[in-house]
GUKEGU-612633 format. One record per residue (C-alpha): residue in one letter; x, y, z. Coordinates in steps of 0.001 Angstrom, whole numbers, plus 500000, padded with zeros to 6 digits. Layout:
<recs>
aXYZ
...
</recs>
This chain:
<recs>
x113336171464300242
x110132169503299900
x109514167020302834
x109727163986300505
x110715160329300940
x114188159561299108
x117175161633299861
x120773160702298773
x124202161622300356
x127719161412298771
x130816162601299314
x131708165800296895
x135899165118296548
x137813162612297034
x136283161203300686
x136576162491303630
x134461165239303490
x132508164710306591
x129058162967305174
x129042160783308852
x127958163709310420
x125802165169307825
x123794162183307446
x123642162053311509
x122289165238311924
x119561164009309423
x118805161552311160
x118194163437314562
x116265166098312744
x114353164116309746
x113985160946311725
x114036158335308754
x112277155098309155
x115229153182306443
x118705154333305576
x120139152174303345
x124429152131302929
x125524151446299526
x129218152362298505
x132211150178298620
x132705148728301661
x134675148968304792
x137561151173303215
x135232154331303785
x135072155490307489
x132414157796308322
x132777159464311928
x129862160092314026
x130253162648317009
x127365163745319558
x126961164443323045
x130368164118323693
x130322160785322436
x132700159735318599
x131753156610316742
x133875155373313975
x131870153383311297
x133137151455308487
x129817149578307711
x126520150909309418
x124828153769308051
x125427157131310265
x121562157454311338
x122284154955313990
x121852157954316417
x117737158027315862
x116673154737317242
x113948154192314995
x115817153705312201
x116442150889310728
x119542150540309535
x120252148211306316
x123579147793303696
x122400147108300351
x123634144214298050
x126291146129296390
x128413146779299277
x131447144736300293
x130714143257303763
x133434142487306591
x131417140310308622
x133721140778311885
x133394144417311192
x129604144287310997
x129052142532313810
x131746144470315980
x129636147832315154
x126013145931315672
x127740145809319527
x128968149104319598
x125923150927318682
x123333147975320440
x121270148185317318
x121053144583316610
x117784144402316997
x117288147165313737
x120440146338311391
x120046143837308305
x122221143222304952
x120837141694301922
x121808138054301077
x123811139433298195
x126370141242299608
x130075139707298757
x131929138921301854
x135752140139302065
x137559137683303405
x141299136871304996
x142648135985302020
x141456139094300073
x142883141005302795
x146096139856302712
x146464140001298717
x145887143384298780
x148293144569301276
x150664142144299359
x150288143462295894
x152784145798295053
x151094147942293001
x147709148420295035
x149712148658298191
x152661150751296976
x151558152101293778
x147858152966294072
x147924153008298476
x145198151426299090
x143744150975302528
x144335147287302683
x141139146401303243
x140278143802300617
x138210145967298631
x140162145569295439
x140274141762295844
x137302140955296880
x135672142444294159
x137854140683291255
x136288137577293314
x132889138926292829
x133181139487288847
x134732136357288330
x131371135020290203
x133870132924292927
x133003135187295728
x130894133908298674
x127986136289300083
x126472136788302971
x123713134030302381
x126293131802302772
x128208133036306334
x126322131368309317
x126556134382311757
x125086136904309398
x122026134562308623
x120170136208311177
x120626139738309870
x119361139050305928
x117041141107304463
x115703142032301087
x117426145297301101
x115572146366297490
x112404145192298352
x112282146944302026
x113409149957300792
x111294149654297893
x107871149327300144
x109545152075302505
x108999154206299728
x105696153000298937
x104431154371302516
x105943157254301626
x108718157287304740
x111409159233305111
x114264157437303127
x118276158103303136
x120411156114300619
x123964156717302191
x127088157012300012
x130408156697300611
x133837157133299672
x133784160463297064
x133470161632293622
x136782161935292544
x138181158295293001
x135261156987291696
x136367153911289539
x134306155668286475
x135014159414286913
x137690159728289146
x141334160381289043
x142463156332287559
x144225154642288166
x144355155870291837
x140615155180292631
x138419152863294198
x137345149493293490
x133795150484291383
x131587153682291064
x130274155542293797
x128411158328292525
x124728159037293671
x123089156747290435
x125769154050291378
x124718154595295309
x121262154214294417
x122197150990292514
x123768149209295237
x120846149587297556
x117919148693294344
x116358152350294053
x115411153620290428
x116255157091289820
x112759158194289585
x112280157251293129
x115264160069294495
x113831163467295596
x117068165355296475
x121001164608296467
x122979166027298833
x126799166747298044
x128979167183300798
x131992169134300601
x134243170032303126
x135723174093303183
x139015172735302067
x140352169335299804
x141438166716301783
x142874163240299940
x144545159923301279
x146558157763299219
x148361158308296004
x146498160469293263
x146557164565291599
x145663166891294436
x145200170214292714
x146695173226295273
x147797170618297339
x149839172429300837
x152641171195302519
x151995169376305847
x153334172102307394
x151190174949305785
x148253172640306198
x149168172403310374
x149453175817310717
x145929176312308986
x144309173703311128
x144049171257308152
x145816168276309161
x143682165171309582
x144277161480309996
x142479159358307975
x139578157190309620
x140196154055308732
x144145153941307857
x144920156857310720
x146817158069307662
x148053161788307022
x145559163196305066
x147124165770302070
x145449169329301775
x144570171876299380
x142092175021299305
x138875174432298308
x138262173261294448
x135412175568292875
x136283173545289353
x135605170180291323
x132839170856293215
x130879172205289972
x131795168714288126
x130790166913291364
x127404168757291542
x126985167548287348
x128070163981288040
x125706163402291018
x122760165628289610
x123000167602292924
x120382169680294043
x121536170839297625
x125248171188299290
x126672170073302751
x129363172244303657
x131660171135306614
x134544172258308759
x133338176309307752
x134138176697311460
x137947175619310332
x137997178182307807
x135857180433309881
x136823180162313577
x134467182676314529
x131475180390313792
x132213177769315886
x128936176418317253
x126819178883315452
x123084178006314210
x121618180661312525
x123054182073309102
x123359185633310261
x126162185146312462
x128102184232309534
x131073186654308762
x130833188346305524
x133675187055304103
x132026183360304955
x128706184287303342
x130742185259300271
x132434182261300445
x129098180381300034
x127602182606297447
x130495181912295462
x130276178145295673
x126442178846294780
x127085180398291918
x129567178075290523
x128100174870291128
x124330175938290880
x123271174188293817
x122047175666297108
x124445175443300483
x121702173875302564
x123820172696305278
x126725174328306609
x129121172544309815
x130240174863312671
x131786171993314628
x132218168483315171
x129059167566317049
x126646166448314569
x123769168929315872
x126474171693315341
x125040172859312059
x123517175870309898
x120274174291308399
x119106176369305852
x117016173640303747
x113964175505304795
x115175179093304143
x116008178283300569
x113502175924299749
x111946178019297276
x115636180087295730
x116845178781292736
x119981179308292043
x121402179438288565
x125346178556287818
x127395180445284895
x130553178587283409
</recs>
């Protein structure tokens, strides 16, 4: 791919594909100078693992790890202040971490209306979070935002126009996205979605970027379908089926069972249409592909696995750029520059 200023990540499925470490192994290779989060809010946990060390974020963007980055949540998200300021400690980056005065603020109260609603919490199984609340505050204009909470005051920042002049200088720019595709409030499975859309235009939205300002999107897809919550799972495996394939996984932010199915060729190529896609993250191939565990270069790749990828090529018509062999976030196949000049064309 061309080194150019704006790229975007989102998640491929229905969350939970792995875009944490994606988007921190971008950051330790690309070095960005902005990432900006857009998304939902603290009901998407990305999980950040390197040098033996996990981190567990619900608000910061994932390029914490390259400490020149500075790391900024757009006005679209939801913001938790406790949970903000609880990660500004945990990573020591308060010295680089902003939000715009816009963001609404979830509150106690939305919290506890959405674990008592009966048909979010039971019905829907939501994360109890707030999300869904919060934002029926926001579009009834009664919700409070950030400009108005005392201990964020000295975090605010124009999140569009910092971005914005980012881009100007031509720096390296990530837009982070979160939660995935398919419970996207617009094009997603309703009624069991989230709270609003979360696509890459949508991401892009929430952080103040015009589309003609994005140079790549990145769709990440783990080797398998994982979903929390209530919702269609096509394929979906028994709990046992998916323990004896290695495919059971708690949820980040719930620690909920996660549900499993083989990977969704049909999905991915509507996920790759929706978001305009022009590369793919793959993760967890080392899952699928044992043998690959900690591998770097493309050639150690199993024939069966390069198949694999050729096939999700073809499908989708985007290029696997970036393919996980393992949790660490520098345990990765980069191929961006290898196929920077294939094109790949998808049939139907």
């Amino acid at each position: 791919m061309e080194d150019l200023p704006a790229t975007v990540i989102v998640g491929g499925f229905y969350g939970d594909e792995g875009k944490g470490k994606i988007i921190a192994h971008l950051a330790l290779h690309d070095h960005p100078t902005v990432a900006a989060r857009g998304g939902v809010g603290p009901n998407a946990g990305h999980t950040v693992e390197y040098n033996g060390k996990t981190f567990k974020l619900r608000m910061l963007p994932s390029t914490f790890l390259y400490e020149r980055c500075r790391l900024l949540i757009g006005p679209g998200v939801l913001v938790n202040p406790k949970v903000f300021l609880e990660e500004l400690k945990m990573t020591g980056t308060e010295s680089r971490a902003g939000l715009d005065p816009q963001c609404s603020i979830i509150e106690e109260g939305h919290i506890q209306r959405d674990k008592a609603d009966p048909h979010l919490s039971q019905i829907i199984k939501t994360t109890g979070t707030g999300i869904g609340p919060a934002t029926e505050d926001r579009v009834k204009r009664i919700a409070k935002t950030a400009h108005q909470i005392d201990e964020l005051k000295p975090y605010l920042v124009d999140v569009p126009l910092a971005v914005n002049q980012a881009l100007d200088r031509e720096e390296n720019v990530i837009i982070e996205g979160t939660q995935g595709t398919f419970i996207s409030l617009v094009h997603g499975t309703y009624p069991f979605v989230t709270s609003k859309d979360v696509t890459a235009s949508a991401t892009c939205a929430d952080v103040g970027v015009g589309p003609r300002r994005v140079n790549d999107v990145i769709i990440v897809f783990k080797s398998f379908v994982t979903r929390v919550g209530a919702g269609p799972l096509d394929g979906e495996i028994s709990e046992e089926e998916a323990s004896k394939r290695g495919w059971s996984e708690l949820a980040t932010v719930t620690g909920r069972q996660r549900r499993a199915a083989p990977f969704d060729f049909a999905l991915a190529s509507r996920g790759v249409m929706l978001n305009s896609a022009n590369q793919i993250a793959l993760t967890k191939f080392d899952v699928l592909y044992p043998e690959v565990k900690g591998v770097r270069n493309f050639e150690e790749i199993p024939s069966k696995g390069k198949e694999f990828i050729e096939e999700i090529e073809h499908k989708t018509g985007a290029m696997v750029t970036l393919i996980g062999t393992g949790a660490d976030s520098m345990a990765i196949i980069d191929r961006r520059r290898e196929v920077s000049k294939t094109k790949v064309g998808a049939t139907t």
